[in-house]
C-alpha positions as CSV (number, residue, x, y, z in Angstrom):
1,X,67.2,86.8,79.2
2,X,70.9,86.8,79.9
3,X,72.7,86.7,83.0
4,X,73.9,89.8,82.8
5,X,70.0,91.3,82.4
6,X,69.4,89.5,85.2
7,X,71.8,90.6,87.0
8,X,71.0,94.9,86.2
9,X,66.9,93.9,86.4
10,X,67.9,92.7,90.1
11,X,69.7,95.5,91.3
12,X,67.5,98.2,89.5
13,X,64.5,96.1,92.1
14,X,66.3,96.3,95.1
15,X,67.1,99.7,94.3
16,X,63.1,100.6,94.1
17,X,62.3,98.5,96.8
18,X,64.6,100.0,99.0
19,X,64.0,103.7,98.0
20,X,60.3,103.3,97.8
21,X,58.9,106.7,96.7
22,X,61.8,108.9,98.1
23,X,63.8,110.7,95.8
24,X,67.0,108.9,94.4
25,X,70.1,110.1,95.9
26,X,73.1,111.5,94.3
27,X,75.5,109.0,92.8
28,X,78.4,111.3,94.1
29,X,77.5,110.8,97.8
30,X,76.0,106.9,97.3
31,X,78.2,104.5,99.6
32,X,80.8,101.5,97.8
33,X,79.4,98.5,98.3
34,X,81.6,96.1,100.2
35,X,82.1,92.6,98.9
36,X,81.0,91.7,95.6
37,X,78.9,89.1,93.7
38,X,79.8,87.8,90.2
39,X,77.7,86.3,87.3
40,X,79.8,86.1,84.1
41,X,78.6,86.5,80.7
42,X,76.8,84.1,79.0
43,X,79.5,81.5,77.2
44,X,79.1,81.1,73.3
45,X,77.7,77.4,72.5
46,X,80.7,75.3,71.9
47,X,83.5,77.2,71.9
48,X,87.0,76.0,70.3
49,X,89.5,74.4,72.2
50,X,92.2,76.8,73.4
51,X,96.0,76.7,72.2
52,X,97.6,74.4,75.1
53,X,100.7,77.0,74.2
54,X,98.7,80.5,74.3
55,X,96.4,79.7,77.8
56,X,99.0,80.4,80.8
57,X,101.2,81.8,79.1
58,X,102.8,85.3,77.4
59,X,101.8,86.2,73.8
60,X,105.2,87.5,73.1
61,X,108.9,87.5,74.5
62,X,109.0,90.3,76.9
63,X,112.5,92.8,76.9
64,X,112.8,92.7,81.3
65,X,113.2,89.4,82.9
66,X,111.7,89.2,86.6
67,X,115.5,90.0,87.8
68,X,115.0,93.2,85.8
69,X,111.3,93.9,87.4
70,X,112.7,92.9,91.3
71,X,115.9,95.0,90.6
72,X,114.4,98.1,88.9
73,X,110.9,98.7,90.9
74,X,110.9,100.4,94.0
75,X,109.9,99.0,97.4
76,X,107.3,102.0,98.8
77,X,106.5,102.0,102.4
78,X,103.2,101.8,101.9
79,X,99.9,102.5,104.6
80,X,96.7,100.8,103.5
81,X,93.6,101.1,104.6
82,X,92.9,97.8,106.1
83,X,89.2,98.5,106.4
84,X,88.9,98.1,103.0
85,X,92.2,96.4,101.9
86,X,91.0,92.9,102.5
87,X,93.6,91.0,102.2
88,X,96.8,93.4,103.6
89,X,96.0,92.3,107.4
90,X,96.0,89.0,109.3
91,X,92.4,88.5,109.3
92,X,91.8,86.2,106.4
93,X,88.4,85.6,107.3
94,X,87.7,89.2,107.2
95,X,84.2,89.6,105.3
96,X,84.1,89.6,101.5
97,X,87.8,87.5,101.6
98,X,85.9,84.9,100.1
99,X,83.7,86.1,98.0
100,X,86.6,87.7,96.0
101,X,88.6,84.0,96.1
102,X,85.3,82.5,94.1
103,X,85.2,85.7,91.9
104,X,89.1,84.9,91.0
105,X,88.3,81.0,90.5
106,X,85.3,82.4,88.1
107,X,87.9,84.2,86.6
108,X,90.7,81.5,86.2
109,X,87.6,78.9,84.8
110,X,87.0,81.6,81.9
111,X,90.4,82.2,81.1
112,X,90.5,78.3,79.8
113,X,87.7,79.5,77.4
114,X,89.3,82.9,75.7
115,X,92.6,84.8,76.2
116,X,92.2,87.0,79.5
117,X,95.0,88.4,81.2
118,X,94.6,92.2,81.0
119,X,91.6,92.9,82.9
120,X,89.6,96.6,82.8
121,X,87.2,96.6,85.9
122,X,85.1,99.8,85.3
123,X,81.2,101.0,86.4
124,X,78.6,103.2,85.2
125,X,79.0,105.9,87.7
126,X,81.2,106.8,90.1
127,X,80.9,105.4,93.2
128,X,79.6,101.8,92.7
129,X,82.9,99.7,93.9
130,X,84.9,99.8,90.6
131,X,88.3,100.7,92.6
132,X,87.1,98.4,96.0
133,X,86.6,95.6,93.7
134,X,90.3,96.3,91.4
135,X,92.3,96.6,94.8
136,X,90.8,93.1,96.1
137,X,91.2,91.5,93.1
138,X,94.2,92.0,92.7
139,X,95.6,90.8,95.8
140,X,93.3,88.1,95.9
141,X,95.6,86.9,92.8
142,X,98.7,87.5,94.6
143,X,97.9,85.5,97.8
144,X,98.3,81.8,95.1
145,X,101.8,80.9,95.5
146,X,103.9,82.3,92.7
147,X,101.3,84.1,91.1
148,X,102.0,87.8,90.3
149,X,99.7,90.7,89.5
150,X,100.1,94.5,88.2
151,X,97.3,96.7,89.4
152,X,97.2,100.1,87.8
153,X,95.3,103.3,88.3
154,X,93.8,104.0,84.8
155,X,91.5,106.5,86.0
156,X,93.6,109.9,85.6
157,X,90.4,112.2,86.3
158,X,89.8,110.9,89.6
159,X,92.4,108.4,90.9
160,X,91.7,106.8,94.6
161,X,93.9,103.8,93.9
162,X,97.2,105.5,95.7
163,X,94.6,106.2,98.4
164,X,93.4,103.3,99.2
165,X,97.0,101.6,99.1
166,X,98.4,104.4,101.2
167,X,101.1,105.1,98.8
168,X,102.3,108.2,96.1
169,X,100.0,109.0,93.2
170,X,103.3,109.6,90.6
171,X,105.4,108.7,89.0
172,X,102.7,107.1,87.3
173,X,100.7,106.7,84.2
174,X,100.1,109.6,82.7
175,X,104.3,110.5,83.0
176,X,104.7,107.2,80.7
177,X,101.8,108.3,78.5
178,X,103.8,111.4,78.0
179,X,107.1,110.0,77.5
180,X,108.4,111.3,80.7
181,X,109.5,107.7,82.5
182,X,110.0,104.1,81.7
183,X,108.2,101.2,82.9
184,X,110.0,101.0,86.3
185,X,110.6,104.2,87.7
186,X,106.5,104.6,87.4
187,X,105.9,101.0,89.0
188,X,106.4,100.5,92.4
189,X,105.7,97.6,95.0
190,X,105.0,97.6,98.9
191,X,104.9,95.1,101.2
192,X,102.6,92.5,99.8
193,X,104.8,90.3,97.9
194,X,104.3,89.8,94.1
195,X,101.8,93.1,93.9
196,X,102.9,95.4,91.7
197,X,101.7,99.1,91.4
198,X,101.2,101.7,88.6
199,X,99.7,104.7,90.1
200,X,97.8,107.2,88.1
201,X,100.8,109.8,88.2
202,X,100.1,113.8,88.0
203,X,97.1,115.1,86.8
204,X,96.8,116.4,83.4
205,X,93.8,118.3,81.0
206,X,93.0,115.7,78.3
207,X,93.0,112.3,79.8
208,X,91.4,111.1,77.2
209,X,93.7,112.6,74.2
210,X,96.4,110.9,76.5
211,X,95.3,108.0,77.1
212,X,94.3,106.9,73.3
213,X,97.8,108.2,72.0
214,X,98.7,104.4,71.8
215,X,101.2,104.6,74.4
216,X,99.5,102.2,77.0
217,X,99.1,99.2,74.2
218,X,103.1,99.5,74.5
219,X,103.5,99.5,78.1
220,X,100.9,96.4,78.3
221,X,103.1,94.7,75.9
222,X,106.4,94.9,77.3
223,X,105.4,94.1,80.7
224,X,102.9,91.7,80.4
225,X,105.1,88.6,80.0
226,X,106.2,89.2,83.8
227,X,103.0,89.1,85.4
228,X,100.2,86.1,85.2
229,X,97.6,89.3,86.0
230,X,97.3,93.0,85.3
231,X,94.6,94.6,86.6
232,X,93.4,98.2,85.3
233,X,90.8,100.6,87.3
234,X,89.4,103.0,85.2
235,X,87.3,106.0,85.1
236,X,83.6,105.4,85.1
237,X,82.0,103.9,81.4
238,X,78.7,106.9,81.5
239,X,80.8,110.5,82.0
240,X,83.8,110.0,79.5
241,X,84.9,107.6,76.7
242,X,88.5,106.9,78.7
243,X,87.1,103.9,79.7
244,X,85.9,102.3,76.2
245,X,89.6,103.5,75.0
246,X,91.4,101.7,77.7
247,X,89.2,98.5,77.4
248,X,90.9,98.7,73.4
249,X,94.4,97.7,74.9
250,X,92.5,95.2,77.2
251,X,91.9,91.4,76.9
252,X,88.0,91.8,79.0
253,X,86.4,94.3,80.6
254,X,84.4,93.4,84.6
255,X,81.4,96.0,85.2
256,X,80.8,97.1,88.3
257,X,77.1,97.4,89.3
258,X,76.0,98.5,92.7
259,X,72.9,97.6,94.2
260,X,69.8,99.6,95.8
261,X,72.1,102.5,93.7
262,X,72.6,102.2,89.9
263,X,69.2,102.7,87.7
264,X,69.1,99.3,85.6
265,X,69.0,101.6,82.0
266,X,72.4,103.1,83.3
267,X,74.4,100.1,83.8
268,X,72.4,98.8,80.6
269,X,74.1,102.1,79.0
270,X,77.7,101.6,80.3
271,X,77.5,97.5,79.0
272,X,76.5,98.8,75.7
273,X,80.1,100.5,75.5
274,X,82.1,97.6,75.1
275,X,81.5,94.8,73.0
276,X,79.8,91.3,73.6
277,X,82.7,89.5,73.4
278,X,84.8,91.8,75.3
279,X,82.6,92.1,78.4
280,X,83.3,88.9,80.8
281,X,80.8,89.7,83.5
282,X,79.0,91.7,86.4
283,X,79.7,92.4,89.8
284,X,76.8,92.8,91.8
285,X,78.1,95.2,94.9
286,X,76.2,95.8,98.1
287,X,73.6,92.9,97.9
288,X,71.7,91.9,101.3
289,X,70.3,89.1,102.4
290,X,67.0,89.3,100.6
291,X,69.1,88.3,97.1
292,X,69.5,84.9,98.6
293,X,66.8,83.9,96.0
294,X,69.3,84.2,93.1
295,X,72.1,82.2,94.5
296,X,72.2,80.5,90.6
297,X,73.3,83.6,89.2
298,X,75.8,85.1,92.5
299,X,77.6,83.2,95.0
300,X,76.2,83.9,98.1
301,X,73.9,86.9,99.8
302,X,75.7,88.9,102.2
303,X,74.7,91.4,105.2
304,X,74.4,95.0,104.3
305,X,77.5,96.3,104.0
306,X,79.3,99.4,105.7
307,X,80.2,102.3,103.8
308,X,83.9,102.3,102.1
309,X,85.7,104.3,99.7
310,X,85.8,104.0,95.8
């Protein structure tokens, strides 16, 4: 059985140990799990030694240098919320800071292995920790010296990033997708030096017609040389197909499982949307104590955690 089995056959038994005979709750009012575990896909058996020239670094010549980026974006005041902002306070041994260090070491370790530098981190449902666990990330990345990351809010049905952040939802994504703004005037940065910012922007009817139009395969591509990261939170895998089109202009895709909450054949369901050798891995959100018995497979068990936003 693979890791990532193991992984949705361990949260679907805390979920029935913990609920016992009750009724399941509703997804829409379940709590986000606070700091995640990881267990990455299995590896395939001996894979081929990556170009020296390809790992590290951009596939193609970018038209902005970072004078251009620096010059161009927008310095936001923004207002996190540093009860779920991990890393945008003093505190930096704040619980779950780090869990989400190992989870970016996981991450560097596979990126020797296969090309991954656009990264998709999506759930089954809403509600499980997909945008706790892209906010993190990303500035887990940004605290390495001279490391620079792009998060952006690919969920234009239900965006949260801006909230969290404390910041404007637009200009953002959807005004590029439209042909309404450049690069810059939708990307904006705030006070964490080398995090970058592409909110979801104003809402619109078809998100999905929008974002398949091809538009966001450009955008990735022009800016990608300037950042060693770029992060995209998208709408959940199981209610709409914008997450399977967004994982398209995507290098790998992170699924966000929470546990005591997701039914195993869900998340099962949501992995079965992107392919083998797209999917890197599974976070594990919300696990207690009791999953100190799988330490192989995650890091560390953690305390219940308190409730957060998505």
């Amino acid at each position: 059985m693979s890791r990532i089995h193991e992984a949705l056959k361990k949260a679907e038994q805390e979920r029935a140990a913990t609920q016992g005979g009750a009724v399941q709750p509703s997804f829409a009012t379940a709590p986000v799990a606070d700091p995640p575990v990881f267990t990455e896909t299995p590896a395939d058996p001996a894979p081929a030694a990556p170009s020296t020239a390809r790992v590290g670094m951009p596939a193609f010549a970018s038209p902005f240098s970072i004078d251009t980026l620096l010059a161009r974006c927008p310095q936001r005041d923004w207002k996190p919320d540093l009860s779920t902002m991990l890393f945008m306070n003093d505190d930096d041994s704040m619980r779950g800071t780090e869990e989400f260090r190992t989870l970016r070491s996981r991450l560097y370790h596979m990126r020797e292995k296969m090309t991954l530098k656009t990264l998709l981190v999506t759930s089954a449902l809403p509600k499980e920790g997909k945008t706790f666990t892209s906010a993190n990330l990303a500035q887990v990345i940004v605290r390495q010296h001279g490391r620079r990351a792009l998060l952006i809010d690919g969920d234009l049905r239900g965006p949260r990033l801006h909230l969290s952040l404390g910041t404007a939802a637009g200009p953002g994504l959807s005004e590029y997708l439209q042909g309404k703004n450049d690069e810059f005037s939708i990307m904006q940065r705030g006070p964490m030096e080398n995090l970058f910012f592409i909110p979801s922007g104003t809402g619109i009817e078809d998100p999905a017609e929008l974002v398949g139009n091809g538009r966001l395969k450009i955008l990735l591509q022009r800016v990608e040389p300037l950042f060693d990261w770029i992060i995209i939170d998208s709408p959940p895998a199981i209610p709409v197909s914008d997450a399977s089109l967004l994982a398209k202009a995507c290098d790998g895709v992170l699924l966000v499982v929470r546990s005591n909450s997701t039914p195993s054949d869900i998340a099962r369901k949501a992995r079965q949307e992107f392919p083998d050798q797209v999917l890197v891995g599974v976070v594990l959100n919300g696990t207690s104590e009791e999953a100190a018995p799988y330490a192989r497979y995650y890091y560390e068990s953690y305390k219940t955690p308190t409730p957060a936003k998505s």
